[in-house]
PyMOL commands that place a pseudoatom at each C-alpha (Angstrom):
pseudoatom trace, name=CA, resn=UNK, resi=1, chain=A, elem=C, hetatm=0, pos=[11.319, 87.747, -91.554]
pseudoatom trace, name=CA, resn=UNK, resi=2, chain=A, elem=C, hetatm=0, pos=[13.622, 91.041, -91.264]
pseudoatom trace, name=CA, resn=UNK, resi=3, chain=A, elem=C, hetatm=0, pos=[13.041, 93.471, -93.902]
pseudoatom trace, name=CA, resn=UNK, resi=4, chain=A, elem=C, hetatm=0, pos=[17.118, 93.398, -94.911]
pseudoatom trace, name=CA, resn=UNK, resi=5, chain=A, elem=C, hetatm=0, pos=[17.107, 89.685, -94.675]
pseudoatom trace, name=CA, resn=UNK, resi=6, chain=A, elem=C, hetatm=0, pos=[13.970, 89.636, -97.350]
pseudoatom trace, name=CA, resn=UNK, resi=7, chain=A, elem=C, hetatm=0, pos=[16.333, 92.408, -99.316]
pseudoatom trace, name=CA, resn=UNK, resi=8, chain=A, elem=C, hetatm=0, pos=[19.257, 90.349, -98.873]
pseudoatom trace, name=CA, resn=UNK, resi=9, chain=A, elem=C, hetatm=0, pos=[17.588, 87.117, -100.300]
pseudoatom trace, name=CA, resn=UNK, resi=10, chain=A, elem=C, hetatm=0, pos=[16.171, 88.989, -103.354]
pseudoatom trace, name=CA, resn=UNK, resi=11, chain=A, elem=C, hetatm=0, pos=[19.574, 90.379, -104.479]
pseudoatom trace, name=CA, resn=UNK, resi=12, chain=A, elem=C, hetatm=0, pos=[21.243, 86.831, -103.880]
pseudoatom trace, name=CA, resn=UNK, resi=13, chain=A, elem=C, hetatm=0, pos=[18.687, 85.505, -105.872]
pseudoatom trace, name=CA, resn=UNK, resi=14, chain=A, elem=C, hetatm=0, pos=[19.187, 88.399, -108.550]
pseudoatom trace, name=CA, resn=UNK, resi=15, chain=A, elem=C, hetatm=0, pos=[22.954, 87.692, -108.447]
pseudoatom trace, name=CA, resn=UNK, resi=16, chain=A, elem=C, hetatm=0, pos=[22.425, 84.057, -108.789]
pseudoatom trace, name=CA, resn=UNK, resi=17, chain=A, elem=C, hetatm=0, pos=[20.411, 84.472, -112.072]
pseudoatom trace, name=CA, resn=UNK, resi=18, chain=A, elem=C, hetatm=0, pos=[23.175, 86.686, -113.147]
pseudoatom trace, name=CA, resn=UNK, resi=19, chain=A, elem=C, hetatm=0, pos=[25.035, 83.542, -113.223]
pseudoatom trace, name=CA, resn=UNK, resi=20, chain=A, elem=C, hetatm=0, pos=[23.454, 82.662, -116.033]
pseudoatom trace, name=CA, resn=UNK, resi=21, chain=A, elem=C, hetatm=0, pos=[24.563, 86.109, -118.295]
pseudoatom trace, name=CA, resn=UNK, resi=22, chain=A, elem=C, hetatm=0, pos=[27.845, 85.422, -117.027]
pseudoatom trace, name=CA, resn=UNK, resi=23, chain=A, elem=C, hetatm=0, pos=[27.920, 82.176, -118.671]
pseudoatom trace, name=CA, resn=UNK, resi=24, chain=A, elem=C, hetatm=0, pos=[26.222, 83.514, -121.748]
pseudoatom trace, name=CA, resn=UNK, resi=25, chain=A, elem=C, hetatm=0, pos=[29.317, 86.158, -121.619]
pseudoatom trace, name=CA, resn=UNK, resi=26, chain=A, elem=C, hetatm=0, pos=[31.541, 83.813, -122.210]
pseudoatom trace, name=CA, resn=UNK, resi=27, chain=A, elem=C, hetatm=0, pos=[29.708, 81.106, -124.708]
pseudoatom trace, name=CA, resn=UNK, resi=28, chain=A, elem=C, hetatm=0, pos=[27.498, 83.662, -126.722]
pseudoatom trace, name=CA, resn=UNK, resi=29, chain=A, elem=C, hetatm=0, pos=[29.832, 87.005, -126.720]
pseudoatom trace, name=CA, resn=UNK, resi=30, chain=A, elem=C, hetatm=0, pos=[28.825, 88.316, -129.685]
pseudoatom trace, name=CA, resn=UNK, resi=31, chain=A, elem=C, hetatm=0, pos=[25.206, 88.481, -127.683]
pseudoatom trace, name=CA, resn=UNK, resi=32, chain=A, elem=C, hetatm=0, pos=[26.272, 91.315, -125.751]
pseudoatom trace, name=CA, resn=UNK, resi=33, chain=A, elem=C, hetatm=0, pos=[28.140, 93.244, -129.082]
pseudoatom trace, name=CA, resn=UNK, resi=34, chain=A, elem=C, hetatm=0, pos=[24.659, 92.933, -130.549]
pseudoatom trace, name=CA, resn=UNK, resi=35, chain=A, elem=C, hetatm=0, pos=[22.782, 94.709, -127.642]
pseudoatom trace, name=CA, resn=UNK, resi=36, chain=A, elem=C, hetatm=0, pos=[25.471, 97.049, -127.524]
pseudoatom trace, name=CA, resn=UNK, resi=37, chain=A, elem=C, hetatm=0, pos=[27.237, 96.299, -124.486]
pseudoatom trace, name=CA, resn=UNK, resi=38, chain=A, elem=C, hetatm=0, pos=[30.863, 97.524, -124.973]
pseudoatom trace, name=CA, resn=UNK, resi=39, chain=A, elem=C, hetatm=0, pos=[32.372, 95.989, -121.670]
pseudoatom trace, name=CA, resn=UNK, resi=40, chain=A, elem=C, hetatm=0, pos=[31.040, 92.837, -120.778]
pseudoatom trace, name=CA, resn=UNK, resi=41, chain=A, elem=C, hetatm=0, pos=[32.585, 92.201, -118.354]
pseudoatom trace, name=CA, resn=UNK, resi=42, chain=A, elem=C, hetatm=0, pos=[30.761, 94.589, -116.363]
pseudoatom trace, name=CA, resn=UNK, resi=43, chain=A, elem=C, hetatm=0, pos=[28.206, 91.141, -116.146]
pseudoatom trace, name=CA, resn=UNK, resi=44, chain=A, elem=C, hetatm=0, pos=[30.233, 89.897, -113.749]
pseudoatom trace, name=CA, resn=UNK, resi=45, chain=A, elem=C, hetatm=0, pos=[30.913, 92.777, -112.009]
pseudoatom trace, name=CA, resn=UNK, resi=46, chain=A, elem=C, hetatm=0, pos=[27.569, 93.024, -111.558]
pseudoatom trace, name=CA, resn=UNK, resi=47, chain=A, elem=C, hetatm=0, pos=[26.528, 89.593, -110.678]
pseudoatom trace, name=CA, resn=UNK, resi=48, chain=A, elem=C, hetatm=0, pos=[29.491, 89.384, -108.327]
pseudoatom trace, name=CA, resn=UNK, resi=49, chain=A, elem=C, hetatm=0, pos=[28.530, 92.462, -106.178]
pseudoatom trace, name=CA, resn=UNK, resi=50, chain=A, elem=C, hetatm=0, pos=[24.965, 91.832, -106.173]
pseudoatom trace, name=CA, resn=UNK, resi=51, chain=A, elem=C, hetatm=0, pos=[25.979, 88.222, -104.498]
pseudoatom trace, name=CA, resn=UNK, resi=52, chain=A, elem=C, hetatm=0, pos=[28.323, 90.351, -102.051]
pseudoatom trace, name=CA, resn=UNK, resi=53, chain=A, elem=C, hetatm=0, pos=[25.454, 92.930, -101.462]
pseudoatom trace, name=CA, resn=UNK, resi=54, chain=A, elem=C, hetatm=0, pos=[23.053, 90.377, -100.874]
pseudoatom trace, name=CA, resn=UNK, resi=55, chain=A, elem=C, hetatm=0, pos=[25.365, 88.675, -98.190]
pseudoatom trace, name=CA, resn=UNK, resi=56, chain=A, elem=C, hetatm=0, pos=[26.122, 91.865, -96.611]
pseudoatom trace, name=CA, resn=UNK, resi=57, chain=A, elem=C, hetatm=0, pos=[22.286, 92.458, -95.852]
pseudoatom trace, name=CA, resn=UNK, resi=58, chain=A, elem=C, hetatm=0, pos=[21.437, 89.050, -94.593]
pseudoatom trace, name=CA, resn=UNK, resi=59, chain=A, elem=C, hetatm=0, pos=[24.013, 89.199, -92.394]
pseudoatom trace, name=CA, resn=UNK, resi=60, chain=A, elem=C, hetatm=0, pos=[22.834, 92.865, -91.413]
pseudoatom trace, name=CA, resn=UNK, resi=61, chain=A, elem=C, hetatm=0, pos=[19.564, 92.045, -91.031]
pseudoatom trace, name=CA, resn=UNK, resi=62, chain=A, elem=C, hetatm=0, pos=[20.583, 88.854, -88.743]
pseudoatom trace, name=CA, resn=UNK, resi=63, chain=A, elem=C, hetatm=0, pos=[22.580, 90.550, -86.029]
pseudoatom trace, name=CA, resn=UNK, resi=64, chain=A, elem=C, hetatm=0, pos=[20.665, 94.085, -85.980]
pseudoatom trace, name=CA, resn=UNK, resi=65, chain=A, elem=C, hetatm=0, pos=[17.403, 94.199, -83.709]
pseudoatom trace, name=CA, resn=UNK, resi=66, chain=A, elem=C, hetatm=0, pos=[14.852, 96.886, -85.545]
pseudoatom trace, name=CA, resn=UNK, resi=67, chain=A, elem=C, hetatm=0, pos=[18.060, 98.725, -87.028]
pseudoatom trace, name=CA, resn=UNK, resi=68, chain=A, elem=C, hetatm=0, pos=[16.142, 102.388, -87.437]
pseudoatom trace, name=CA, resn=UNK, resi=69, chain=A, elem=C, hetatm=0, pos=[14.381, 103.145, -90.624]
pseudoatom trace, name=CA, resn=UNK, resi=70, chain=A, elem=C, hetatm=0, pos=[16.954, 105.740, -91.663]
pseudoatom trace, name=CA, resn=UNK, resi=71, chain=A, elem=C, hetatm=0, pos=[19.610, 103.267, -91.613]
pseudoatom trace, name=CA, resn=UNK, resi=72, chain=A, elem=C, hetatm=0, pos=[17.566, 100.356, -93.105]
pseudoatom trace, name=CA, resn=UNK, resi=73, chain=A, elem=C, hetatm=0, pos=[16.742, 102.788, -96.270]
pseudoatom trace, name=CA, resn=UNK, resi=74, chain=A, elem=C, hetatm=0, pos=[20.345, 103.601, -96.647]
pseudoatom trace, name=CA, resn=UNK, resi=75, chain=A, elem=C, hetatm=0, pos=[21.672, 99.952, -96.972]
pseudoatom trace, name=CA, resn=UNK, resi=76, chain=A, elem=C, hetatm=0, pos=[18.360, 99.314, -99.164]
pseudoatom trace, name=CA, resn=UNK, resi=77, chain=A, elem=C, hetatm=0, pos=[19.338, 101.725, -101.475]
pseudoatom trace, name=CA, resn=UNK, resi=78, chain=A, elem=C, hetatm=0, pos=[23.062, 101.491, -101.330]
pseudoatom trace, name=CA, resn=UNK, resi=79, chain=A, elem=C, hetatm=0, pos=[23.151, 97.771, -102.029]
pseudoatom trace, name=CA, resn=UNK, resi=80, chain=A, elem=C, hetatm=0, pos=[20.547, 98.052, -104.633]
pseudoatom trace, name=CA, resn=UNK, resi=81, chain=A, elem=C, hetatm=0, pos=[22.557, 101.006, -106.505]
pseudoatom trace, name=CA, resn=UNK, resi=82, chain=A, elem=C, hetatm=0, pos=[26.133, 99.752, -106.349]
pseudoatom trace, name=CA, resn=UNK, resi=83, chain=A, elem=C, hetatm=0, pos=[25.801, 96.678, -108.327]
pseudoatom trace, name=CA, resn=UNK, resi=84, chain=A, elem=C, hetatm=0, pos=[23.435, 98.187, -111.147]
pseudoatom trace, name=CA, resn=UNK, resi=85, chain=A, elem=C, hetatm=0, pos=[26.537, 101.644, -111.173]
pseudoatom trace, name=CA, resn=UNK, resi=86, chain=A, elem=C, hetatm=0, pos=[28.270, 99.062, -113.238]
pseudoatom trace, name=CA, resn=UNK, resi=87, chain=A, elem=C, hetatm=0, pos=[25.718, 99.103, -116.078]
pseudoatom trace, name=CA, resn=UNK, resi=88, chain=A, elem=C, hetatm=0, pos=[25.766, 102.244, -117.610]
pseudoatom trace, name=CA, resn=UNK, resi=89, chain=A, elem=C, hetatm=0, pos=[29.552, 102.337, -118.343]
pseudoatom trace, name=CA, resn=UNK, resi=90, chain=A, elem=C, hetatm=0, pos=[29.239, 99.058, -120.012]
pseudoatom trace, name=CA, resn=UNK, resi=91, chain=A, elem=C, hetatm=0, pos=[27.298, 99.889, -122.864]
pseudoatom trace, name=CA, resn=UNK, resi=92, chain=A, elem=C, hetatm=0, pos=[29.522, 103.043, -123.162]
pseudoatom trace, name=CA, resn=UNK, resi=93, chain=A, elem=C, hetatm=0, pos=[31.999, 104.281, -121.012]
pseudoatom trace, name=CA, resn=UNK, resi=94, chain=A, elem=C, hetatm=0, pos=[31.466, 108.117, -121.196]
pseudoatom trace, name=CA, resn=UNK, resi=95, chain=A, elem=C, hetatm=0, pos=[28.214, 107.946, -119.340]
pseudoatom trace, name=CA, resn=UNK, resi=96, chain=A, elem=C, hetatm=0, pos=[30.430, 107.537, -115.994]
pseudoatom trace, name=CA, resn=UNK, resi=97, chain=A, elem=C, hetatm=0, pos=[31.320, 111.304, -116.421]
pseudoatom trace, name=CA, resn=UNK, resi=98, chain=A, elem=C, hetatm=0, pos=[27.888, 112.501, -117.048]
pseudoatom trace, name=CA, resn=UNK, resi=99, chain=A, elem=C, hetatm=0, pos=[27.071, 114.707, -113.993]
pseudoatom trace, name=CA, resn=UNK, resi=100, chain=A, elem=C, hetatm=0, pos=[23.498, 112.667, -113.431]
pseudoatom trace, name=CA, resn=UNK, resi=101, chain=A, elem=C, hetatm=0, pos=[25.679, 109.261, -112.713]
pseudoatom trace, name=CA, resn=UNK, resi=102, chain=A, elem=C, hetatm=0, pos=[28.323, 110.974, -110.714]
pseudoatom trace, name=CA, resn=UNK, resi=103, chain=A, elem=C, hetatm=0, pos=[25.511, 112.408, -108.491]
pseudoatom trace, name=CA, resn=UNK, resi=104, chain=A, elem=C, hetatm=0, pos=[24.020, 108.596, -108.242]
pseudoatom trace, name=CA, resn=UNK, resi=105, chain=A, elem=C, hetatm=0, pos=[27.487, 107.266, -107.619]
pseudoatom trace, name=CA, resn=UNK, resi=106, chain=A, elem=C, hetatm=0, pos=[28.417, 109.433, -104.707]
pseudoatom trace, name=CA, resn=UNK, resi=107, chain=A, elem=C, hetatm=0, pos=[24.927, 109.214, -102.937]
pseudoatom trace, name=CA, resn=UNK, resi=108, chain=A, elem=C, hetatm=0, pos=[25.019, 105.459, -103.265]
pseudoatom trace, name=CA, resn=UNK, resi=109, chain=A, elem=C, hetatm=0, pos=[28.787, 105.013, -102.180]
pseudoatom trace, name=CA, resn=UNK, resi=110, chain=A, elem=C, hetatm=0, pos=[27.625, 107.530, -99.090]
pseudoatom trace, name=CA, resn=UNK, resi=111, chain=A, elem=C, hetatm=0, pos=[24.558, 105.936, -98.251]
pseudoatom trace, name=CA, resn=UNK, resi=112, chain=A, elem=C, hetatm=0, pos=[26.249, 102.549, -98.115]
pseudoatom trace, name=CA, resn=UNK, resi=113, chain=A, elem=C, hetatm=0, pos=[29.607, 103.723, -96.199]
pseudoatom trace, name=CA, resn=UNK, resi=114, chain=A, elem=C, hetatm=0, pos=[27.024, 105.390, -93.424]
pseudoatom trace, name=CA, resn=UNK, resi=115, chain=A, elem=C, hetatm=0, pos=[24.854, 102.751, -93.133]
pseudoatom trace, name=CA, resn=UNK, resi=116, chain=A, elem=C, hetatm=0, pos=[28.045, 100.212, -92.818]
pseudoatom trace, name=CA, resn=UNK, resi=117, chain=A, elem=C, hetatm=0, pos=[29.571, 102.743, -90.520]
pseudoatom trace, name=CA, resn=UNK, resi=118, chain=A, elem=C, hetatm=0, pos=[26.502, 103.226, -88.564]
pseudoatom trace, name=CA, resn=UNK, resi=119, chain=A, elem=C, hetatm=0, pos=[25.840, 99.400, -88.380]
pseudoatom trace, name=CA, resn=UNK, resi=120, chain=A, elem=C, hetatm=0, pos=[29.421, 98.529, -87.079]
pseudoatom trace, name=CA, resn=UNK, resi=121, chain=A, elem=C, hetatm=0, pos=[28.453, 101.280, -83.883]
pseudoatom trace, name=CA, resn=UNK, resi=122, chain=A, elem=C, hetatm=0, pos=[25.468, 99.861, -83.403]
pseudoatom trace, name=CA, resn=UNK, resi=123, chain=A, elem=C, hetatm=0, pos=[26.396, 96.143, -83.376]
pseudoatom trace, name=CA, resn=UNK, resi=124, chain=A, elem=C, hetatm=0, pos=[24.648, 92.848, -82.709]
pseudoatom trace, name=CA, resn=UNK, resi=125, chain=A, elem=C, hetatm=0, pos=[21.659, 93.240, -80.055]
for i in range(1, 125): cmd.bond("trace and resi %d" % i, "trace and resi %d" % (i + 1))
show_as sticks, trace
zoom trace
């Protein structure tokens, strides 16, 4: 099986046991105020684009013959990094201005808009 296909099942699976926190979210609230999670509904954000992401690579990984390594690696790490940018501004919201998770937002966001860029050109086989 294709190495983004394998990717893309793991994060579906990852956003499908998500599911379950977003239920939790919204029967258990005060489980999240307890960890400290101060937006929670960055669980669904979360679980949503990890589904999307997860999607996005199968399908990748489907209609791309041996897509080159560079490009692989970029929608690995992109699709892996977008969901979990989410996280840090939910247990407080001034870690999205620290430099160290701007730097980790704007790689990501790169990586992923090349890679989706570079994929389109490319095309099915």
């Amino acid at each position: 099986m294709d190495l983004l296909v394998q990717i893309g099942l793991i994060e579906l699976a990852v956003g499908g046991l998500l599911g379950w926190a977003v239920v939790l979210r919204k029967e258990r609230p005060d489980f999240f105020h307890r960890i400290g999670l101060k937006q929670p509904r960055a669980v669904l954000q979360i679980h949503l684009d990890y589904v999307l992401m997860g999607l996005i690579m199968i399908a990748l990984g489907t209609v791309l013959d041996d897509p080159p390594a560079l490009l692989a690696g970029l929608l690995i790490f992109g699709t892996i990094v977008n969901p979990l940018l989410f996280l840090p501004g939910a247990f407080d919201p001034a870690n999205e201005k620290k430099s160290s998770y701007r730097v980790l937002a704007v790689a990501s966001f790169l990586a992923i808009s090349a890679a989706l860029v570079w994929a389109a050109i490319l095309g099915p086989a």
